[in-house]
FINUMAR-427237 format. One line per field, with one value per atom (N, C-alpha, C): y, z, x; atom name; chain; residue number from 1; residue in three letters. Coordinates in Angstrom, 2 decimals. Layout:
<pagus>
c2 <- Y | ...
c3 <- Z | ...
c1 <- X | ...
at <- CA | ...
ch <- A | ...
i <- NUM | ...
aa <- ALA | ...
</pagus>
This chain:
<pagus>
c2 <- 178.96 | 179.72 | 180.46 | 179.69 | 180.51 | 181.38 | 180.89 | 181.94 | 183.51 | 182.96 | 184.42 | 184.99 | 184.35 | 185.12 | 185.93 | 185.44 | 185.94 | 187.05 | 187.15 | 188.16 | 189.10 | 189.06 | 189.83 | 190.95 | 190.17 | 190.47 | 191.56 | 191.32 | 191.71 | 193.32 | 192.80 | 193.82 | 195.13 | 194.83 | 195.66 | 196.59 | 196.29 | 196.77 | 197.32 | 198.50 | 199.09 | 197.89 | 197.60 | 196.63 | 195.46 | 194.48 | 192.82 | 192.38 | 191.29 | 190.70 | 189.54 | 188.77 | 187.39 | 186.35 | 186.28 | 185.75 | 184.65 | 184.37 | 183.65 | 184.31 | 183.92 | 184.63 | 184.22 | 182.93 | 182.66 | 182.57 | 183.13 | 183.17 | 184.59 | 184.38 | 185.08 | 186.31 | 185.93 | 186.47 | 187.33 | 186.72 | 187.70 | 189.14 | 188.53 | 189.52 | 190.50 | 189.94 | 191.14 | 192.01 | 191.52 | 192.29 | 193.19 | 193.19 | 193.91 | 194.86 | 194.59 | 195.71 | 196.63 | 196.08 | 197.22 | 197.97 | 197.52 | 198.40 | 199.11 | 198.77 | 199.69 | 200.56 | 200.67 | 201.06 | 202.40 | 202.30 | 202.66 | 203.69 | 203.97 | 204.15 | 203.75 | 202.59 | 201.96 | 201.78 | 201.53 | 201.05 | 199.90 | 198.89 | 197.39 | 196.57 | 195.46 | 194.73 | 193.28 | 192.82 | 190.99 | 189.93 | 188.91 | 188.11 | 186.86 | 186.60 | 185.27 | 184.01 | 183.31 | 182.16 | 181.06 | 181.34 | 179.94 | 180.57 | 181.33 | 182.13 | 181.50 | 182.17 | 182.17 | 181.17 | 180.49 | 179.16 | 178.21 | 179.16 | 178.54 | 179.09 | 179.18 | 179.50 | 178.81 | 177.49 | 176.36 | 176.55 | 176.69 | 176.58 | 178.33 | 179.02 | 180.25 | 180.20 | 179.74 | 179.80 | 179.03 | 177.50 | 176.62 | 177.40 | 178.33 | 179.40 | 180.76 | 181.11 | 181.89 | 181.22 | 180.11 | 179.34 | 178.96 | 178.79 | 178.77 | 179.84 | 180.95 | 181.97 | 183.28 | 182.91 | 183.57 | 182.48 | 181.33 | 180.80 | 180.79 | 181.46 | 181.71 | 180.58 | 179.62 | 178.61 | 178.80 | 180.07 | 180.34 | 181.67 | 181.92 | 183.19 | 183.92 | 185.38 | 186.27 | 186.35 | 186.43 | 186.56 | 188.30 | 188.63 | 190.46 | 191.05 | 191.78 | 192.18 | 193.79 | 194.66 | 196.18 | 196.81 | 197.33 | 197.61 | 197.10 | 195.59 | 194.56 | 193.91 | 194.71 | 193.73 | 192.77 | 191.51 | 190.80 | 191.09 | 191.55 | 191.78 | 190.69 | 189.36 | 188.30 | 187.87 | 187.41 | 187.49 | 188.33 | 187.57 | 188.89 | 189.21 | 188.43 | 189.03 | 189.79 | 189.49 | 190.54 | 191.68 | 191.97 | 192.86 | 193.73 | 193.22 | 193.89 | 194.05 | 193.63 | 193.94 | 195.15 | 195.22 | 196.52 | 197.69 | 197.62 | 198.55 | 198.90 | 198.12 | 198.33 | 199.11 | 198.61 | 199.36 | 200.96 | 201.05 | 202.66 | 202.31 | 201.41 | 200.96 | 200.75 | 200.43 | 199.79 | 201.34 | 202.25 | 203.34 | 204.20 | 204.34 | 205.36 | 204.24 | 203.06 | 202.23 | 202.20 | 202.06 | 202.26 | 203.60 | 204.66 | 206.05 | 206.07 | 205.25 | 205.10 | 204.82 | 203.59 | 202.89 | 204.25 | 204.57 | 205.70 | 204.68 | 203.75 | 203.52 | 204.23 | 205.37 | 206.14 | 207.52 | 208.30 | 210.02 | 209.86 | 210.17 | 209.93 | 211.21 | 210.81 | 211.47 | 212.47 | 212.90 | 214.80 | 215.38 | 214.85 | 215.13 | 215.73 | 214.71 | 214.92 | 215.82 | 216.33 | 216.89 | 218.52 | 218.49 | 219.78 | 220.15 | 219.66 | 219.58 | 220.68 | 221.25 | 222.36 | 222.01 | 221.95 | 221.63 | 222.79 | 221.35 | 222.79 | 223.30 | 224.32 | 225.27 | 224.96
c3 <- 120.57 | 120.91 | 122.25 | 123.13 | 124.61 | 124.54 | 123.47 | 123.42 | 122.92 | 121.87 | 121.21 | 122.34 | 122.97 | 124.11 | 124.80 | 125.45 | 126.66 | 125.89 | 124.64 | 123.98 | 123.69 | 123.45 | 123.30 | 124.56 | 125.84 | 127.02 | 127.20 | 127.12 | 127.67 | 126.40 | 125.66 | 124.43 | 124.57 | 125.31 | 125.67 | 126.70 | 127.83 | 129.08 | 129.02 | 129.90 | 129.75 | 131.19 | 132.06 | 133.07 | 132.82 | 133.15 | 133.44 | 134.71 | 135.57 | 136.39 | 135.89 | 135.31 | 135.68 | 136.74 | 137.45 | 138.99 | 139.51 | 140.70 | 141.14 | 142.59 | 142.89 | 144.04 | 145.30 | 145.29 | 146.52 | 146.92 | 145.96 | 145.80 | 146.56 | 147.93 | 149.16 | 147.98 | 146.92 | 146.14 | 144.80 | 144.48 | 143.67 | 144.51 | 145.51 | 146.68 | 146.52 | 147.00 | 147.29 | 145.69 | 144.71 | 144.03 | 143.54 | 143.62 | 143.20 | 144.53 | 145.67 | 146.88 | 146.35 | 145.37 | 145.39 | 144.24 | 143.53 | 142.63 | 142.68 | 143.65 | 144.26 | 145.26 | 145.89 | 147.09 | 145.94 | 144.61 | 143.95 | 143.10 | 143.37 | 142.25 | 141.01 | 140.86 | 139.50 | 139.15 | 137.68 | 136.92 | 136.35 | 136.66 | 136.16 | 135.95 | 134.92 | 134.93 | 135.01 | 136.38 | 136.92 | 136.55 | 136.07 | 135.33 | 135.77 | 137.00 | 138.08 | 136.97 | 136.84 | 136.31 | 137.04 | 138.45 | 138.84 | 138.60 | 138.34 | 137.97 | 136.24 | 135.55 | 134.07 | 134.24 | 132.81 | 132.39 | 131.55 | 131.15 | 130.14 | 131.48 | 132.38 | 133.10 | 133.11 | 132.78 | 133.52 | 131.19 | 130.59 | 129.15 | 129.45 | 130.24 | 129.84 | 130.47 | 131.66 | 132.14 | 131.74 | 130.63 | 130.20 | 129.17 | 128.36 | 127.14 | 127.73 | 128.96 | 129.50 | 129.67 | 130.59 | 130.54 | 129.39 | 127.75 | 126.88 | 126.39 | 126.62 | 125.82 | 126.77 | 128.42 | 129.24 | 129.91 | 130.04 | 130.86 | 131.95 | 132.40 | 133.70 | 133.80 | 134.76 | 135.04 | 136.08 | 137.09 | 138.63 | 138.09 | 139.16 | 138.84 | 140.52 | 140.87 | 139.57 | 138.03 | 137.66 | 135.85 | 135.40 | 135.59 | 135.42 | 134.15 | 133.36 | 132.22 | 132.14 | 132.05 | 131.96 | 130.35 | 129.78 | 128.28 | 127.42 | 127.52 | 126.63 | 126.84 | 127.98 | 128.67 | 129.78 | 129.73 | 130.67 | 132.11 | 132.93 | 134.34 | 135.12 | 135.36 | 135.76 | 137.07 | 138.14 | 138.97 | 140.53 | 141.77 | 142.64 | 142.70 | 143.30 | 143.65 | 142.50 | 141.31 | 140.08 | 140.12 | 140.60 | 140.65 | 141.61 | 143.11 | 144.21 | 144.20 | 143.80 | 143.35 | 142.33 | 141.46 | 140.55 | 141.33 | 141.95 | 142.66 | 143.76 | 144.71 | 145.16 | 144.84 | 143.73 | 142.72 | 142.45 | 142.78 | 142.03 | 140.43 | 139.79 | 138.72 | 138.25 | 139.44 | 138.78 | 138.50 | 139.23 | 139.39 | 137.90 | 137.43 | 135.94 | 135.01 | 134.96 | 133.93 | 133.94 | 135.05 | 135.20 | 134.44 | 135.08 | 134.52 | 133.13 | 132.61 | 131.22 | 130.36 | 131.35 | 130.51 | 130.59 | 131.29 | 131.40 | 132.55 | 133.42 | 134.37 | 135.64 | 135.98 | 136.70 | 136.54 | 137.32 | 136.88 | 137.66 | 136.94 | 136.96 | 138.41 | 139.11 | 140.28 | 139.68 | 138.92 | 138.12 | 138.13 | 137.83 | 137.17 | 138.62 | 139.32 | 140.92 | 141.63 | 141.67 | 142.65 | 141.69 | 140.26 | 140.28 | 139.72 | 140.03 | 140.24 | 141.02 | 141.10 | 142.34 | 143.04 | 144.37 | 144.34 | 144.59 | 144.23 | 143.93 | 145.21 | 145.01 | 146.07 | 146.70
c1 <- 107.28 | 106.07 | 106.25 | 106.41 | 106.67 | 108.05 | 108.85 | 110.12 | 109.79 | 109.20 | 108.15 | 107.65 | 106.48 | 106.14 | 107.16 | 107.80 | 108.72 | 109.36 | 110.17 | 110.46 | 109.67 | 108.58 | 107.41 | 107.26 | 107.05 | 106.63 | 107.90 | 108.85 | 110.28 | 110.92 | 110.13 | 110.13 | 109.05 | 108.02 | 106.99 | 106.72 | 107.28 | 107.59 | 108.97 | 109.61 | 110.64 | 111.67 | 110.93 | 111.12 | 110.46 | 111.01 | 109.99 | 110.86 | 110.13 | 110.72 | 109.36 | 110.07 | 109.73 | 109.84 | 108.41 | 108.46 | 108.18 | 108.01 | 106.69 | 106.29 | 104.96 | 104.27 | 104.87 | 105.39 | 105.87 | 107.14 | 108.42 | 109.64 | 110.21 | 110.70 | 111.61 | 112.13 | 113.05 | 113.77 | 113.34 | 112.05 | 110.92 | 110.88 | 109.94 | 109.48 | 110.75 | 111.99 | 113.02 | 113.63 | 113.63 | 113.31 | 112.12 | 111.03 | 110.00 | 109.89 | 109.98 | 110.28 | 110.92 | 112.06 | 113.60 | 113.11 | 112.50 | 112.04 | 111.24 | 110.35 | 109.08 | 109.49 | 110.73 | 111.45 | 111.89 | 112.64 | 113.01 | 111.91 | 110.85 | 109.88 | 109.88 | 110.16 | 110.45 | 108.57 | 108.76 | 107.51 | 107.96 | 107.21 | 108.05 | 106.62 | 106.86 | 105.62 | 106.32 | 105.13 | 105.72 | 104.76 | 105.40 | 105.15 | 104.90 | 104.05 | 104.10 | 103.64 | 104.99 | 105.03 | 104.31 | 103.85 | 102.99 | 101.35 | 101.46 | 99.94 | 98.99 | 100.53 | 100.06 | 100.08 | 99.49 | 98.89 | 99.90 | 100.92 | 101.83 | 103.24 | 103.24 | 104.13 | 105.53 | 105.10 | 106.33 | 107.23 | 106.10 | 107.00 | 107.70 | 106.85 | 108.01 | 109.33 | 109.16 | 110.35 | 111.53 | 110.99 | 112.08 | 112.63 | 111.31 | 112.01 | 113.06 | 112.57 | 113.51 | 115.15 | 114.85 | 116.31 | 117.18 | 116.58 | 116.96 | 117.59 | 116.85 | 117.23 | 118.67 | 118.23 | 118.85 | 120.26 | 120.29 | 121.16 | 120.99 | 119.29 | 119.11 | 117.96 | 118.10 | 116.90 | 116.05 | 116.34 | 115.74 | 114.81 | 113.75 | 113.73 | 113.91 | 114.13 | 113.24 | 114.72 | 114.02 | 114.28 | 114.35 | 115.25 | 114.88 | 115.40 | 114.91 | 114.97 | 114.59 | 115.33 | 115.35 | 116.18 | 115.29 | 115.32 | 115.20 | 114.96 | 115.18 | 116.40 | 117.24 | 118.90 | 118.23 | 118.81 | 119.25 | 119.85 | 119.56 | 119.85 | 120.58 | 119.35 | 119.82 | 118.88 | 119.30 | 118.39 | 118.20 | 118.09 | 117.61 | 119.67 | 120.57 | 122.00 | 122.34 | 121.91 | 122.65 | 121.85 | 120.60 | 119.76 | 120.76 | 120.42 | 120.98 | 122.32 | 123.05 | 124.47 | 124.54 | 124.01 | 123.77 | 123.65 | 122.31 | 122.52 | 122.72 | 123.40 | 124.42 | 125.78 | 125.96 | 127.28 | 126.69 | 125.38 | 125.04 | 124.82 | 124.87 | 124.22 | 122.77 | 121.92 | 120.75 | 119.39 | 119.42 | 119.07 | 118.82 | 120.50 | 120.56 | 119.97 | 120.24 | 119.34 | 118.62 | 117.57 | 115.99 | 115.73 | 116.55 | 116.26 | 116.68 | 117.36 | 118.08 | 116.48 | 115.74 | 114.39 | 113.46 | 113.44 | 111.85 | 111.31 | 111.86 | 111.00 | 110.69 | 112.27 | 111.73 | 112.40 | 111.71 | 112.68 | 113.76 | 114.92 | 116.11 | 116.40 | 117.55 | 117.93 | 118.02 | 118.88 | 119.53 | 117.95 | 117.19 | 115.53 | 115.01 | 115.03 | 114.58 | 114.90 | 116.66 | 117.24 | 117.19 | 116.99 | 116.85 | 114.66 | 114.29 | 112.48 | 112.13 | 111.06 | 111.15 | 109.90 | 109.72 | 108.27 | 107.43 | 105.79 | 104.85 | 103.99 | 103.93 | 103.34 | 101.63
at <- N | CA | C | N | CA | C | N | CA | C | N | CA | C | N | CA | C | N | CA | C | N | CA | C | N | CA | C | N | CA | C | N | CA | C | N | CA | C | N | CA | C | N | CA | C | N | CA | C | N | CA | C | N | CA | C | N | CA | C | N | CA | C | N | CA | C | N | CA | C | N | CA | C | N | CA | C | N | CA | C | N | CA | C | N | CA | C | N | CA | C | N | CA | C | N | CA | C | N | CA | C | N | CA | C | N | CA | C | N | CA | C | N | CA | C | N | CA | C | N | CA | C | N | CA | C | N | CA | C | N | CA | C | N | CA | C | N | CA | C | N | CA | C | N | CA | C | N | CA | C | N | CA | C | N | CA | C | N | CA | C | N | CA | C | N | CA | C | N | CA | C | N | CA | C | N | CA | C | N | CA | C | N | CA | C | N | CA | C | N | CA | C | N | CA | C | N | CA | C | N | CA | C | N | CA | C | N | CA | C | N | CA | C | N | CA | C | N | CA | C | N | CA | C | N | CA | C | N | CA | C | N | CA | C | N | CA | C | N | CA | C | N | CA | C | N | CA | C | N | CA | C | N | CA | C | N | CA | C | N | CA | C | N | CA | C | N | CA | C | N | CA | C | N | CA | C | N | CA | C | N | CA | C | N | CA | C | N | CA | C | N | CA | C | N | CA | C | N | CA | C | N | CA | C | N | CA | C | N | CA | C | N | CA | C | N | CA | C | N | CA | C | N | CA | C | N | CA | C | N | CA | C | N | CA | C | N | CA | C | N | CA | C | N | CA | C | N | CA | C | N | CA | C | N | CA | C | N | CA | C | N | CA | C | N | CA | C | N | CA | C | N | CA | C | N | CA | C | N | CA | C | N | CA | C | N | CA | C | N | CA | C | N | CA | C | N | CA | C | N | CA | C
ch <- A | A | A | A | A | A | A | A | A | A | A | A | A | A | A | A | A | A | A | A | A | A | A | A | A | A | A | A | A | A | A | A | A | A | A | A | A | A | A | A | A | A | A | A | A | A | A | A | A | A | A | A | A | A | A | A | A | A | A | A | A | A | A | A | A | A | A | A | A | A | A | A | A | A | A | A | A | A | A | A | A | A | A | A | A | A | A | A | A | A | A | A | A | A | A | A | A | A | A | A | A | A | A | A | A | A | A | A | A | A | A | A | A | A | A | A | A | A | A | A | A | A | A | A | A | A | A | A | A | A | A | A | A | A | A | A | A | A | A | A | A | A | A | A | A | A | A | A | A | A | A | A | A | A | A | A | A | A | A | A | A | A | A | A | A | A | A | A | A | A | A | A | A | A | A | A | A | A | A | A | A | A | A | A | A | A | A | A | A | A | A | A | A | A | A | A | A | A | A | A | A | A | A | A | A | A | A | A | A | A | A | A | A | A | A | A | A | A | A | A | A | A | A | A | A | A | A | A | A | A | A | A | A | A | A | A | A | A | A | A | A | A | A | A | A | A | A | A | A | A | A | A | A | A | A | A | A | A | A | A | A | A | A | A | A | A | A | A | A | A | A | A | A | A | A | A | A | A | A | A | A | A | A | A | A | A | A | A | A | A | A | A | A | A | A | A | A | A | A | A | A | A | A | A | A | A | A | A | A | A | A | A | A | A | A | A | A | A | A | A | A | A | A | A | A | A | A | A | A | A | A | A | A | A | A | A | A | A | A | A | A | A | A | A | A
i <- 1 | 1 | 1 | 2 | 2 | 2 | 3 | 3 | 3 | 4 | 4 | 4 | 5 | 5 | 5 | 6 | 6 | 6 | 7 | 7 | 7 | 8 | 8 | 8 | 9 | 9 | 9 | 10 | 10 | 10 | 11 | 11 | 11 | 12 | 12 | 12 | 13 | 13 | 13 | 14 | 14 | 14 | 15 | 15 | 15 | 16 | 16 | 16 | 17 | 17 | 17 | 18 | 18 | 18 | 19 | 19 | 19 | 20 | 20 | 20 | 21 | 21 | 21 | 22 | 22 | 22 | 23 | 23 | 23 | 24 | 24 | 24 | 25 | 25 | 25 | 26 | 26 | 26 | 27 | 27 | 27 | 28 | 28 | 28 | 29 | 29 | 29 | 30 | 30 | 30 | 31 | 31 | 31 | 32 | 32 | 32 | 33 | 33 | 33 | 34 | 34 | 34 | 35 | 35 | 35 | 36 | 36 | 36 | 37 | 37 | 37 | 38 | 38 | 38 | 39 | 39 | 39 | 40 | 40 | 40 | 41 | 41 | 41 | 42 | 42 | 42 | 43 | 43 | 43 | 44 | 44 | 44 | 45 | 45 | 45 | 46 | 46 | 46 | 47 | 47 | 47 | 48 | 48 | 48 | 49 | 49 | 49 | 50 | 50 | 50 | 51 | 51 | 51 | 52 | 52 | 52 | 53 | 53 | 53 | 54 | 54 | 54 | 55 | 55 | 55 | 56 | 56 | 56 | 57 | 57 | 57 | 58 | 58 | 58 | 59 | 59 | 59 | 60 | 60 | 60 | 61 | 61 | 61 | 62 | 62 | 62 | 63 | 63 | 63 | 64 | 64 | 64 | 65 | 65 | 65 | 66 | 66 | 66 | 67 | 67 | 67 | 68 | 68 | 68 | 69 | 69 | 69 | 70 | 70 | 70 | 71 | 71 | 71 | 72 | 72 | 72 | 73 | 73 | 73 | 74 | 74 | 74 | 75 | 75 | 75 | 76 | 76 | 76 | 77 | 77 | 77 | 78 | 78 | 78 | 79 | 79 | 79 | 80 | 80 | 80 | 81 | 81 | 81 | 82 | 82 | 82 | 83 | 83 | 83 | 84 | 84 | 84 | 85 | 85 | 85 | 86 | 86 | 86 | 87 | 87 | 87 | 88 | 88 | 88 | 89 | 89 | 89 | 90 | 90 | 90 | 91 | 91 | 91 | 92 | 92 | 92 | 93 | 93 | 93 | 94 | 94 | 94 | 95 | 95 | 95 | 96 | 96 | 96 | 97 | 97 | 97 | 98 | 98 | 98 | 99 | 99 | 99 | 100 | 100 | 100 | 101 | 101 | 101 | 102 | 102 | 102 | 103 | 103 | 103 | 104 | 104 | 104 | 105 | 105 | 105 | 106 | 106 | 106 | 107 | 107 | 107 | 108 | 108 | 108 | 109 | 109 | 109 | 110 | 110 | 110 | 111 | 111 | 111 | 112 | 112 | 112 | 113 | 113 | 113 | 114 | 114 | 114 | 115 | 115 | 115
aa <- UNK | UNK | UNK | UNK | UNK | UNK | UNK | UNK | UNK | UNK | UNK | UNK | UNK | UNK | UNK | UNK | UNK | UNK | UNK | UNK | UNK | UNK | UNK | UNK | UNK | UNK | UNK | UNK | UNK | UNK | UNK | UNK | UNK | UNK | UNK | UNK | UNK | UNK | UNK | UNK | UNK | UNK | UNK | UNK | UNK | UNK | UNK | UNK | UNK | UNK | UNK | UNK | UNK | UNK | UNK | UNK | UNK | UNK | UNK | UNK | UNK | UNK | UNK | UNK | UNK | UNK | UNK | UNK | UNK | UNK | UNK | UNK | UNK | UNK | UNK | UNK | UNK | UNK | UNK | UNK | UNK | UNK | UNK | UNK | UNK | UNK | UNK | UNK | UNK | UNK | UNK | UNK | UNK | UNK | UNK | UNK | UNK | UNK | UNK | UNK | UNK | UNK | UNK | UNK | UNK | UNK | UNK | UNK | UNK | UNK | UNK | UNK | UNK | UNK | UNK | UNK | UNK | UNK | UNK | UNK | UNK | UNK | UNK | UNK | UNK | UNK | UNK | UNK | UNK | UNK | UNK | UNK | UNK | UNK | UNK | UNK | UNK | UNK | UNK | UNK | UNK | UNK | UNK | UNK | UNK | UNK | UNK | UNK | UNK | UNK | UNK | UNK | UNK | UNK | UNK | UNK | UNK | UNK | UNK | UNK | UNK | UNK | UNK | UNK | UNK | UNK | UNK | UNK | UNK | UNK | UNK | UNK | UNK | UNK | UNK | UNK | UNK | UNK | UNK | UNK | UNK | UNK | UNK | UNK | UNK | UNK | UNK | UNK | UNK | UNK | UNK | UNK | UNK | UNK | UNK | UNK | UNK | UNK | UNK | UNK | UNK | UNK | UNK | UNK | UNK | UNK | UNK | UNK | UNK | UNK | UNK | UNK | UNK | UNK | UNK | UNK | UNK | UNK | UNK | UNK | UNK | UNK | UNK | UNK | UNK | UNK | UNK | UNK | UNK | UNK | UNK | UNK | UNK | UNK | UNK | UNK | UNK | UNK | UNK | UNK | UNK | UNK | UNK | UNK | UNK | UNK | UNK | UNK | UNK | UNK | UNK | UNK | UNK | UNK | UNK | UNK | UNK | UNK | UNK | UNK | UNK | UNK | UNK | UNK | UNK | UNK | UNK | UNK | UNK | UNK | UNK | UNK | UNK | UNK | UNK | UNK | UNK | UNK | UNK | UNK | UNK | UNK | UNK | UNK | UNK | UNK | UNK | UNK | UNK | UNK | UNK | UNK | UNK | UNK | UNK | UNK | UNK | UNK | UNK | UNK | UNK | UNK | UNK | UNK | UNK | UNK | UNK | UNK | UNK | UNK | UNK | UNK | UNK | UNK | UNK | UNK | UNK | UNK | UNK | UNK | UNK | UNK | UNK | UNK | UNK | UNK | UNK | UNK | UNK | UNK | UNK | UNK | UNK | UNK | UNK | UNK | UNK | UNK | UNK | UNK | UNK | UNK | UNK | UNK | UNK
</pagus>
């Protein structure tokens, strides 16, 4: 049931970060994505009500038992160092732009602005 969920959730959104409110490492991902103009939807596991079964269904299904829990297209990301390592590499950016979460740099740098 909570596996359904989480697939659901992760299937619906072009971004997910599965979180919690008080996690150093949540925080630093959802900054980077907001730093990023990303569109992402977060998923504070100490919030929701079924929080603690999503995250055991996340660990089942991801290999990942910590969060943040990040999921972009329906791919597996991983958590905040695989995040920031991505893009770091210049990776995490064209995938976002790959999802429609944000206008892609090429989009940006040839845009004209308006008067």
């Amino acid at each position: 049931m909570a596996l359904e969920k989480a697939k659901e959730i992760v299937a619906s959104s072009p971004v997910v970060v599965f979180s919690k409110t008080y996690c150093p490492f949540c925080t630093r991902v959802k900054q980077l994505l907001a730093q990023l103009g990303a569109n992402y939807k977060a998923v504070e596991l100490d919030v929701e009500s079924d929080g603690s079964d999503l995250q055991s269904a996340l660990a089942e299904w991801t290999g990942q038992k910590t969060v943040p829990n990040v999921f972009i297209k329906g791919q597996h990301i991983g958590g905040c160092d695989a995040t920031v390592a991505m893009h770091n590499d210049g990776k995490l950016v064209p995938l976002l732009a790959e999802a429609g979460a944000i206008a892609s740099a090429s989009a940006k740098a040839t845009a004209t602005p308006s008067l």
